[in-house]
C-alpha positions in Angstrom: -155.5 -188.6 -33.9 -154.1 -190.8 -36.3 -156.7 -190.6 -39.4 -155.5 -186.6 -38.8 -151.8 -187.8 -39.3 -152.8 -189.3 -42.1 -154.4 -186.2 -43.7 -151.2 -184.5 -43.1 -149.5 -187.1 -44.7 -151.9 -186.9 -47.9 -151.4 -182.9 -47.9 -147.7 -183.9 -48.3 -148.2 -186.1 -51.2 -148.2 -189.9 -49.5 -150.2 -192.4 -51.5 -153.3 -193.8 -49.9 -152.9 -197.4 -48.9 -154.9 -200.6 -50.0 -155.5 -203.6 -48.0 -155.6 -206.7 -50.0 -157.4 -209.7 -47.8 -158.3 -212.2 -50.4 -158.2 -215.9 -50.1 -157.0 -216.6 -53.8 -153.5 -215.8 -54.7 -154.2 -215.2 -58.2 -156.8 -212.8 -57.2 -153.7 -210.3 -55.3 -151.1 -211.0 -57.6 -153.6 -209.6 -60.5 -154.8 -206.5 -58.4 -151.0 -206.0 -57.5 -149.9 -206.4 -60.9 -152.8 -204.1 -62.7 -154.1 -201.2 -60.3 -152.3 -198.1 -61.0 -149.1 -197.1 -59.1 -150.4 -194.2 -57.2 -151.7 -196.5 -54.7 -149.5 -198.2 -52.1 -150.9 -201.8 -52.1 -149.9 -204.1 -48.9 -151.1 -208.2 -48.4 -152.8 -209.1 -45.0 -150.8 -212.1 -45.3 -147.9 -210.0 -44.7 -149.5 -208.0 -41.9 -152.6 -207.8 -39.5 -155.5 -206.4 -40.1 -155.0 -204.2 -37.0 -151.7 -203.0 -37.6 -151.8 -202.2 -41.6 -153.1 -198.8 -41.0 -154.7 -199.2 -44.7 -157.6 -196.4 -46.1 -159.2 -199.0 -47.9 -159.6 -202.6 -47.6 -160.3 -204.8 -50.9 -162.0 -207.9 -49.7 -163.7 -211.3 -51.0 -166.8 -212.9 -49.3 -164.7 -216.1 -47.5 -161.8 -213.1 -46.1 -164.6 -211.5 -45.0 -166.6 -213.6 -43.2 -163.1 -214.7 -41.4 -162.3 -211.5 -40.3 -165.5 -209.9 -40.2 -165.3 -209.2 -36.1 -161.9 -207.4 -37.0 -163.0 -205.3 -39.6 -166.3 -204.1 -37.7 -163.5 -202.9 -34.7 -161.6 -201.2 -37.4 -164.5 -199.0 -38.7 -166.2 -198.3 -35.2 -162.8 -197.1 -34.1 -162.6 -194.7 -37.0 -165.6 -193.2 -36.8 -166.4 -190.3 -37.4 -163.7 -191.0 -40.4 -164.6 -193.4 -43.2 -163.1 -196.4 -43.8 -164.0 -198.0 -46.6 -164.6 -201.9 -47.8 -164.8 -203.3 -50.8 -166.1 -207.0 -51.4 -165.9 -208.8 -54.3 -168.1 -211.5 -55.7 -168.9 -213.5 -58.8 -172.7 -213.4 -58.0 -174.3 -210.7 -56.1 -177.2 -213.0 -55.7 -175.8 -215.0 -53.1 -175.4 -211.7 -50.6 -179.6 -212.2 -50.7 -179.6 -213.9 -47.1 -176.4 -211.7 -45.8 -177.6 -208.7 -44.3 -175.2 -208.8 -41.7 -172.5 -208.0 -45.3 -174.4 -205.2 -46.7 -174.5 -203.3 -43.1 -170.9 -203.6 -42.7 -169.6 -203.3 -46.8 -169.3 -200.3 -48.7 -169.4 -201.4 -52.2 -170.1 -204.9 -53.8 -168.2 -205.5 -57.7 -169.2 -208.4 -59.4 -166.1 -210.2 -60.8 -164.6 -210.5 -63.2 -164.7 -206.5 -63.8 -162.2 -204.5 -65.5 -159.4 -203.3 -64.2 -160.1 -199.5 -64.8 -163.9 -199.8 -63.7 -162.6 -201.5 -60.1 -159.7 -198.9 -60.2 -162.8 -196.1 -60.7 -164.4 -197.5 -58.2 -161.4 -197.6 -55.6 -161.0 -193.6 -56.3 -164.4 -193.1 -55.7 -164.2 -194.6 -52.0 -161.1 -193.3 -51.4 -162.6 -189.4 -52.1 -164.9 -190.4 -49.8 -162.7 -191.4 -47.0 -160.6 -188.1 -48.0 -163.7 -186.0 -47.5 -164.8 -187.2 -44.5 -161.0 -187.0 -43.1 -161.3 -183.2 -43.5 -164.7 -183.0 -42.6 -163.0 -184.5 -39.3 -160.1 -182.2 -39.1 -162.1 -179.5 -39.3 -164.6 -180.7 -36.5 -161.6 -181.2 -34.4 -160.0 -177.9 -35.0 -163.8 -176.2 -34.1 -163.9 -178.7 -31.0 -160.1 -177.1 -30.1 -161.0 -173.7 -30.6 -164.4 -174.3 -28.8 -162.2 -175.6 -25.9 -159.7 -172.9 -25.5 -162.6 -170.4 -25.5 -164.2 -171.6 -23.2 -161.1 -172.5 -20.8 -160.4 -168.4 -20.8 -161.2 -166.3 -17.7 -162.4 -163.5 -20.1 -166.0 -163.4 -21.5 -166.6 -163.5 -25.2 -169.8 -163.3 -27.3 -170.8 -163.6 -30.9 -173.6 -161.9 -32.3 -175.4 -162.2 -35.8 -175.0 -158.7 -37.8 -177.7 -160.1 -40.1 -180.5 -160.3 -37.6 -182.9 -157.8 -36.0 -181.4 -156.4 -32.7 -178.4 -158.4 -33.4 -179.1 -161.1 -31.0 -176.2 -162.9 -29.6 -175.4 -166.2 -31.0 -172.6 -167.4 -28.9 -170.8 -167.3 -25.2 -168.3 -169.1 -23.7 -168.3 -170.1 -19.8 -166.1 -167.4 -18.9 -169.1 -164.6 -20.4 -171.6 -166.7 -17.7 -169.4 -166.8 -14.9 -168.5 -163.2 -15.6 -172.3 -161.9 -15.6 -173.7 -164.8 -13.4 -176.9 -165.8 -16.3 -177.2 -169.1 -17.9 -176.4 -169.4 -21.7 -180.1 -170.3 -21.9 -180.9 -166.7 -20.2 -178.1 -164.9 -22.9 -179.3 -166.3 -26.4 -180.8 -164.4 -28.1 -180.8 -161.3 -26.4 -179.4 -158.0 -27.2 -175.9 -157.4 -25.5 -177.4 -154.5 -24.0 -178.9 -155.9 -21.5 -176.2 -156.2 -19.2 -176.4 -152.1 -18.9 -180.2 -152.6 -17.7 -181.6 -148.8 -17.2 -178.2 -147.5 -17.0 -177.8 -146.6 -21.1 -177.0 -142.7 -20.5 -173.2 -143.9 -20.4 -171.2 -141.2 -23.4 -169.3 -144.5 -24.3 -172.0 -146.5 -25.6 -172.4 -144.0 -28.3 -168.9 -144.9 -29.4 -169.8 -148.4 -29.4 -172.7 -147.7 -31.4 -170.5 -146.3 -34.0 -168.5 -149.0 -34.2 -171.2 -151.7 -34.5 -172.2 -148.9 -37.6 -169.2 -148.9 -39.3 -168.0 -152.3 -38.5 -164.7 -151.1 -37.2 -163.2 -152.3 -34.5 -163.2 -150.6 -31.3 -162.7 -151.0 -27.4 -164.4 -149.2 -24.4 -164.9 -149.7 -20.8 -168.7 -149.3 -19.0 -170.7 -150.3 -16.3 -172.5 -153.5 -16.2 -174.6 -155.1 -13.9 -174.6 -159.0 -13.5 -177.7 -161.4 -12.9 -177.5 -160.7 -9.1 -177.7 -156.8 -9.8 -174.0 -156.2 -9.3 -172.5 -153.5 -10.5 -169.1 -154.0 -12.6 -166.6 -152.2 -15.2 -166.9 -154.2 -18.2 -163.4 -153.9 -20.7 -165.3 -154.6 -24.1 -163.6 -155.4 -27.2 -165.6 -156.0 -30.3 -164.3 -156.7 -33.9 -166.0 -157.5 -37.4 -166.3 -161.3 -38.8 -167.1 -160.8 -42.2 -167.9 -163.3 -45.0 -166.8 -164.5 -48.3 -168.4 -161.2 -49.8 -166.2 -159.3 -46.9 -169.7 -158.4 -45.7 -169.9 -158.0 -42.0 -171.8 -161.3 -40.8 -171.4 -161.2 -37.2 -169.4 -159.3 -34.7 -166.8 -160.9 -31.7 -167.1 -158.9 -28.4 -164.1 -160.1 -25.4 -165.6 -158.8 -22.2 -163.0 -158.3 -19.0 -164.0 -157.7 -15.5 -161.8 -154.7 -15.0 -163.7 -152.7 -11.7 -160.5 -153.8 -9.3 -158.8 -151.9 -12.1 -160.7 -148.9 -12.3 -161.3 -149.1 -8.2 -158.0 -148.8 -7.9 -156.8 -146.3 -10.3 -159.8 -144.1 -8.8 -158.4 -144.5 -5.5 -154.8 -143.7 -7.1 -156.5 -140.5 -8.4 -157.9 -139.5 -5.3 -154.4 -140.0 -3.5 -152.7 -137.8 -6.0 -155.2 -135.7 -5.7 -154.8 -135.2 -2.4 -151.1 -135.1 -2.1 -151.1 -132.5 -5.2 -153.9 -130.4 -2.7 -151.4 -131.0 0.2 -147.4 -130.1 -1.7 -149.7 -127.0 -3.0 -150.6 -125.8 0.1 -148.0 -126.3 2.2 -146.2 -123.7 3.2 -142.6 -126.1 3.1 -141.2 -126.3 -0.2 -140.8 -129.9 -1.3 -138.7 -130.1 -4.6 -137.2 -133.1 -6.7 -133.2 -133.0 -7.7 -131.0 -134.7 -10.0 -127.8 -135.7 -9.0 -125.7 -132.7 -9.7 -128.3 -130.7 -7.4 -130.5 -129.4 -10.7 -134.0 -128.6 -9.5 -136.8 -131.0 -11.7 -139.8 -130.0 -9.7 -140.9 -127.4 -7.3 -143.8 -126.5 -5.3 -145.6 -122.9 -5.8 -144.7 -122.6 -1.8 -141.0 -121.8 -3.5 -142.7 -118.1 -3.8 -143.3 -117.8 -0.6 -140.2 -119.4 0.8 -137.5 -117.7 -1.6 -140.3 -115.3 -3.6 -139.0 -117.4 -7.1 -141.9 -119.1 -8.9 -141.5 -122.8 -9.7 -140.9 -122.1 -13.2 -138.0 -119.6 -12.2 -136.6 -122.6 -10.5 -136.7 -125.7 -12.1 -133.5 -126.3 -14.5 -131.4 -124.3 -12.3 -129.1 -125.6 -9.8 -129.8 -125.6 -5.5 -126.5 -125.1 -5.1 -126.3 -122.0 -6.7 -128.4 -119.9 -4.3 -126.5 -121.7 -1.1 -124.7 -119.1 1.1 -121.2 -119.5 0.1 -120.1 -120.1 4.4 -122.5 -123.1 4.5 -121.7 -124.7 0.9 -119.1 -127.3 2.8 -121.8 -128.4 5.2 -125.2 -129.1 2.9 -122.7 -131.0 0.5 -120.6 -133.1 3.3 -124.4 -133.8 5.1 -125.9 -135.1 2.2 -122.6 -137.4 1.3 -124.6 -140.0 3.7 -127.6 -140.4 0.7 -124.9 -141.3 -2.1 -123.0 -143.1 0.6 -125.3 -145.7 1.4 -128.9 -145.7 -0.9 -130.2 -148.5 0.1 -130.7 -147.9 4.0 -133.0 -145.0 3.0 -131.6 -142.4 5.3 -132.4 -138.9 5.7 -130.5 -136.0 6.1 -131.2 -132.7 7.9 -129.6 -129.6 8.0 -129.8 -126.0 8.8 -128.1 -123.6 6.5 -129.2 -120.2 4.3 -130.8 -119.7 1.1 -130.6 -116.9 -1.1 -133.9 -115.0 -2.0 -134.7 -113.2 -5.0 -134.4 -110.2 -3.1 -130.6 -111.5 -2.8 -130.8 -111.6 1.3 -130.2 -114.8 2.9 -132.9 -116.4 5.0 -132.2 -119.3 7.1 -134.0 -122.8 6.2 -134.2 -126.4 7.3 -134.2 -129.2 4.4 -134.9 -133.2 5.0 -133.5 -134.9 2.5 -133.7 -138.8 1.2 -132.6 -140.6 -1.7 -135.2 -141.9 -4.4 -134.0 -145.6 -5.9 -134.4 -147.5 -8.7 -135.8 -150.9 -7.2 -134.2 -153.2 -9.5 -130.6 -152.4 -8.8 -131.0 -149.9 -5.9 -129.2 -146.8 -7.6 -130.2 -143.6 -6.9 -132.8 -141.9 -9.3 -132.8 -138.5 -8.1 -133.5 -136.4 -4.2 -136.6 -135.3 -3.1 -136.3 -132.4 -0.4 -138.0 -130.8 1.8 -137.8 -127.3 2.7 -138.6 -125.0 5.3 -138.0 -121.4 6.8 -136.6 -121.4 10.1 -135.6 -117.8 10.6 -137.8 -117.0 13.5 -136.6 -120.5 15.3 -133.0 -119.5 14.2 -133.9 -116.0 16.1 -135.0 -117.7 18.9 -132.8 -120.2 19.3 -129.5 -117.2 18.7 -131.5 -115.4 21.7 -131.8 -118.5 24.0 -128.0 -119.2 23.3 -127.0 -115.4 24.4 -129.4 -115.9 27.5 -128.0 -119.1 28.8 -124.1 -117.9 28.1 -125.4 -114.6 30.6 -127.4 -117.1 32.8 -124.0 -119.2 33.0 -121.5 -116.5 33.5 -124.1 -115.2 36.4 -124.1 -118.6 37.8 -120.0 -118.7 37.7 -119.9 -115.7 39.5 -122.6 -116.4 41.6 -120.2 -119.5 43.2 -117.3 -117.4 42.7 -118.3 -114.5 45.3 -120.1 -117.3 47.3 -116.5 -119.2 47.4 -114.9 -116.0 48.2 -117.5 -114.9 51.0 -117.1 -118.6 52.3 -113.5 -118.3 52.5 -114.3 -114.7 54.5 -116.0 -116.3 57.1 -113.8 -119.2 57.2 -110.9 -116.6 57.6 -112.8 -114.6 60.1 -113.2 -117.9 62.5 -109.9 -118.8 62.3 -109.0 -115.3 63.3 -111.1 -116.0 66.5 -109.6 -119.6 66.4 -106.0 -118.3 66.9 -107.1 -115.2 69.2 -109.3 -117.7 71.7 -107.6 -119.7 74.6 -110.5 -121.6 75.4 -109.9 -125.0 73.8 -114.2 -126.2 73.8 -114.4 -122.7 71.6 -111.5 -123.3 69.7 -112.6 -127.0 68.9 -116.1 -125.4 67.5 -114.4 -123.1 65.7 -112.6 -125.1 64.2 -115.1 -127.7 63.3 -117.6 -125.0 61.5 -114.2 -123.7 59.5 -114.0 -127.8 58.1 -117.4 -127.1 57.3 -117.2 -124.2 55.3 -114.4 -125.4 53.3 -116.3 -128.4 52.5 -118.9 -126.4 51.0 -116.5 -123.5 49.7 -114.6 -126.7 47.7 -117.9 -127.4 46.0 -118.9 -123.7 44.8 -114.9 -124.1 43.6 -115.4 -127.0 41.5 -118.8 -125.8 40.2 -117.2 -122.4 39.4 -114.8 -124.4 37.2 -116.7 -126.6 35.9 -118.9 -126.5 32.6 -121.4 -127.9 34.4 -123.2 -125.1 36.9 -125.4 -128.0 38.2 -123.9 -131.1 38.9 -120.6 -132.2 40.5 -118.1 -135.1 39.2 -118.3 -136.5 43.1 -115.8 -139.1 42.9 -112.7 -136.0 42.0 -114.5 -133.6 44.7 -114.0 -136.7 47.3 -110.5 -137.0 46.5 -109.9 -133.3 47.1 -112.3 -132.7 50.2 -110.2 -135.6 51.5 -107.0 -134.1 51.3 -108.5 -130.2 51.9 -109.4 -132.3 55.7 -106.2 -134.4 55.9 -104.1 -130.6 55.8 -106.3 -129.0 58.1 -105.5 -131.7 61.1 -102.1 -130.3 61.6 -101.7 -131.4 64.9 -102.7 -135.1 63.9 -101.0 -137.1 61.5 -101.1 -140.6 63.1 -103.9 -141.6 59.9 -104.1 -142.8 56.1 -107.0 -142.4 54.3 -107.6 -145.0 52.0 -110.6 -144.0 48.6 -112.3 -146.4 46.6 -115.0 -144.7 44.2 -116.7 -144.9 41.2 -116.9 -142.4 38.5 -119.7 -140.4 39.9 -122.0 -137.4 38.7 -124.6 -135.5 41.1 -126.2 -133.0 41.2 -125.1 -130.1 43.1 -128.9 -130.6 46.0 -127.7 -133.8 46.5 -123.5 -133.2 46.4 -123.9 -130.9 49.2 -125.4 -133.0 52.0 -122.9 -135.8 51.0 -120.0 -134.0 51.8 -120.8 -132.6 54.7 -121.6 -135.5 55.7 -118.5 -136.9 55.0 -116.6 -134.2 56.1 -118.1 -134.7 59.7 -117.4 -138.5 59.6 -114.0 -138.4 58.7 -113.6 -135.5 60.8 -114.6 -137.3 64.1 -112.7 -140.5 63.2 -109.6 -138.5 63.0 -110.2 -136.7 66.1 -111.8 -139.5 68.4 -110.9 -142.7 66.9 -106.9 -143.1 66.9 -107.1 -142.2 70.9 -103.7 -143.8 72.1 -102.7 -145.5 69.3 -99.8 -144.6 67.0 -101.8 -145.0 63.3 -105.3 -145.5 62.1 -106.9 -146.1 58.8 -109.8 -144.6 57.3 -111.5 -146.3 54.1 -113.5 -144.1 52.3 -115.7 -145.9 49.8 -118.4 -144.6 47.0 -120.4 -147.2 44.7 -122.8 -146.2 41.7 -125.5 -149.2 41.2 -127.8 -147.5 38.7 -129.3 -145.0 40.0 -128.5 -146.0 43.7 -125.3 -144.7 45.5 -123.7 -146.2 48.4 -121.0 -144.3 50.6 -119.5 -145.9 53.6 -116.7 -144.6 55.6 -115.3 -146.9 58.3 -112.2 -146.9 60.6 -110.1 -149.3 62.5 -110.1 -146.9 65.8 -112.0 -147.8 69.2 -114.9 -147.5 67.9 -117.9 -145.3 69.0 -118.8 -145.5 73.0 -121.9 -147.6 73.9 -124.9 -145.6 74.0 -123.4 -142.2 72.2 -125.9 -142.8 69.5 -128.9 -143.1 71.6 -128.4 -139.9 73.5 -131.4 -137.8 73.9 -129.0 -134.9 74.0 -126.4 -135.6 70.7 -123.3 -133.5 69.4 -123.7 -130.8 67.0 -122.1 -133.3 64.3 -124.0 -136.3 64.9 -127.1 -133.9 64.7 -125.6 -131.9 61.1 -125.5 -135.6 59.9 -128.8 -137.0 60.8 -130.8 -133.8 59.5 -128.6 -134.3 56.3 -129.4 -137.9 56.2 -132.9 -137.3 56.2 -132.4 -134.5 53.4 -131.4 -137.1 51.0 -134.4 -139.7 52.1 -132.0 -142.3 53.2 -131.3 -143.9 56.5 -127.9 -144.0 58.4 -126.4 -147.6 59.6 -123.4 -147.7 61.5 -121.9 -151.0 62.4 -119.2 -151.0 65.8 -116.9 -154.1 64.9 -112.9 -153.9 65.5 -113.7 -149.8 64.3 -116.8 -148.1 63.3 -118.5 -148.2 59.8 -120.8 -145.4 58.8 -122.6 -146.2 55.8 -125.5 -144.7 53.5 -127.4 -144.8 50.6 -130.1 -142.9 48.3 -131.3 -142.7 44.7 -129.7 -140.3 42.4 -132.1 -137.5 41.1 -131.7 -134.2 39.1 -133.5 -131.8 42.5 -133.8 -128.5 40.9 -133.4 -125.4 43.0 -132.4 -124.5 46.3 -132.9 -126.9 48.1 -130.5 -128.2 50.7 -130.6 -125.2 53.8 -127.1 -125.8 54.2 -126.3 -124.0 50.9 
């Protein structure tokens, strides 16, 4: 690398430089003084051997033979470049025996010899060592260029135009590893036979032409490598011509490309297929700008509002909107330009004006299209459908469940009112009888109807025609039983429920139930005593519900429970107990605690017999 700084240095104009190693002083001060000035001449006395970086070295036979080891270093190193020595000697005769001088020298000059033949003589060697400096530039320039093509992943071949069947003259490594043959097995050959039988391809006929007309020209066609895979070659080929700008060869760059080609087949047959499915469908899908301008349509658009595409696109969507639902599609879609980036879509349901100017009701899913680099919004893609006949449906459904639902209301209305008949009918007989066990039944089954008359109440109020907010029907049934024992007032009921929703199957049960329980504890409990409390208490854990109802009274007498023949309450409560799968536990400790529990479901239908 540093003879090739040295040429640089030359093309700029430096002088070449001359070693002087002679043992007589007179000798260098004459060369110095005499040899012309385009020559930069330095003294080894002043400088190594090693270190002088001369072109030529002027030497006589005692220098020599002193630094002889040196100077056969120096030239070996510079090899391929030549560096020249010249020895000078009053007798030529005496090198007879010194063969060891003549392998090493470059030119021998008798002295004395005049100063323009030695300077003569010093040019000549010096073009010599100039030649072969350029020769060596050259060669490492080809060596460079040989490098770099072979260190590329992309095949390339030279072929001779001159020769029959323009064999190929050249590859690099990446043209082997590409096709999988030796360069020993490519050589030679013919480039076509990497196509093997496979030569009815339409582009080789262009490449043909090109190889014609020496022109340049790319094209991409199948291949097959050593091992009889198939590939998609990407070949370029280009003209070298010579001095005579005749074509003398020709440069093909071969790149794999069937990844390339795989995939943009398999890109084709996608688009293909989604172009088969948007112009089938029977929804419209259609592109927007931002303003609402239609870009793209499908022909399902003449089906859907009977305009073509073309009739369309350029126009603006919110121009055939019905002008009642124009606030509603704009404020829906505010959520797109509101937040792009969490790709959201938007439905809604609103009309669309026809080209037959009626409105027909359609459905449209909406989503943002961004630009990935800073997550604007490009444009809206939409998706349209016609949902008149669900519309219809859905308008009938709506008129069907508003009858069902006032039928229902009335339904618990007259059942209230025919409740509160027969409740008015037994307290008729209530008043009229003097027998107090009749008048105690009586009065116990009117309880019982109000119980259930207060749930066909609240249902009949309710938006709800199914299912009862328990814990504000507890409160009232409460305090519909607390008036209705006028004759006792010696008690405080005390509530303690969660917010509580069942349905009406299971509502039903439960307050009778509680209705008989509190019921008894008012009437049997507080025997004697002055005042009693009641605790009435409701818990929601899940899906579970809890209800216990306990009293500080006497508590129930040993034995009452295990009767073979029980009271009609204790009897209403068990059968209702059983109705709602749970079991009854009642604990006799300073009072009596009642307590239940079941799992809250949505029972359909009639199905307590109480109702």
């Amino acid at each position: 690398m540093v003879e090739y700084i040295s040429i640089d240095q030359k093309a700029l104009g430096s002088k070449s430089t001359i070693l002087l190693s002679l043992n007589r002083s007179a000798d260098r001060r004459l060369i110095k003084k005499n040899i012309s000035g385009d020559f930069r001449v330095i003294d080894s006395l002043d400088t190594s051997l090693s270190s002088s970086g001369f072109d030529l070295c002027i030497t006589d036979l005692q220098s020599f033979q002193s630094n002889r080891k040196e100077l056969t270093e120096l030239k070996n190193e510079a090899l391929p470049v030549y560096l020249p020595i010249i020895l000078l000697v009053e007798d030529t005769r005496i090198l007879k025996n010194h063969q060891a001088v003549w392998d090493l020298v470059d030119d021998v000059i008798e002295i004395p010899v005049p100063m323009k033949m030695l300077e003569m003589r010093v040019k000549n060697q010096l073009r010599s060592r100039m030649h072969s400096l350029q020769i060596a530039r050259q060669n490492e320039k080809l060596h460079i260029l040989e490098k770099a093509v072979n260190s590329t992943n992309v095949g390339i071949t030279i072929t001779d135009a001159n020769k029959k069947d323009q064999p190929i003259v050249f590859v690099n490594d990446g043209f082997t590893k590409l096709t999988g043959y030796t360069r020993e097995e490519i050589i030679g050959k013919n480039c076509r036979f990497l196509q093997e039988d496979d030569r009815d391809q339409d582009v080789l006929k262009d490449m043909r032409d090109y190889i014609k007309n020496g022109k340049k020209g790319r094209s991409i066609l199948r291949n097959y490598k050593k091992d009889g895979t198939p590939f998609w070659n990407e070949l370029s080929i280009a003209p070298i011509k010579d001095k005579h700008h005749e074509v003398s060869h020709f440069i093909g760059v071969q790149n794999d490309v069937t990844k390339l080609i795989e995939t943009q087949e398999a890109l084709k047959d996608e688009r293909d297929l989604q172009q088969l499915v948007t112009e089938n469908s029977t929804d419209m899908i259609s592109r927007h700008s931002l303003d609402g301008t239609y870009l793209y349509v499908t022909p399902s658009s003449e089906q859907l509002l009977g305009y073509t595409p073309e009739e369309l696109v350029g126009n603006n969507a919110f121009d055939f909107f019905h002008p009642d639902d124009f606030e509603l599609v704009d404020e829906a879609h505010k959520v797109l330009y509101e937040n792009p980036g969490n790709n959201e879509t938007v439905t809604v349901a609103y009309r669309k004006k026809t080209k037959s100017g009626e409105y027909k009701w359609v459905e449209t899913v909406s989503r943002a299209s961004l630009n990935p680099e800073d997550n604007t919004i490009v444009e809206i893609q939409s998706n349209t459908r016609d949902i008149s006949t669900r519309k219809k449906h859905e308008q009938e459904l709506e008129y069907a469940v508003h009858e069902k639902n006032v039928l229902l209301q009335e339904i618990h209305h007259r059942v209230k009112n025919n409740l509160a008949v027969i409740s008015g009918l037994l307290q008729i007989q209530q008043f009229e009888t003097e027998d107090e066990a009749l008048n105690k039944i009586l009065g116990n089954s009117v309880s019982r109807i109000k119980s259930m008359a207060l749930i066909h109440e609240k249902l009949y109020r309710s938006k709800s025609l199914s299912h009862l907010e328990f814990d504000d029907y507890l409160k009232d049934l409460i305090s519909t039983i607390s008036r209705s024992q006028t004759h006792n007032n010696n008690f405080e009921i005390q509530i303690e429920s969660d917010k509580t929703i069942l349905n009406v199957n299971q509502g039903v049960p439960c307050a009778l139930i509680l209705n008989e329980i509190i019921s008894n504890a008012i009437e049997h409990a507080f025997v004697g005593r002055e005042h009693g409390t009641i605790w009435v208490s409701l818990k929601e854990n899940g899906d579970r519900i809890t209800i216990s109802i306990k009293d500080d009274g006497i508590g129930i007498p040993d034995g009452l429970l295990e009767k073979r023949r029980q009271s009609m309450g204790l009897t209403i409560i068990q059968t209702l107990i059983k109705q709602l799968h749970s079991k009854l536990e009642v604990i006799v400790d300073n009072g009596t605690k009642f307590s239940f529990s079941f799992e809250k479901q949505n029972i359909k239908g009639a199905h307590s017999r109480f109702v």
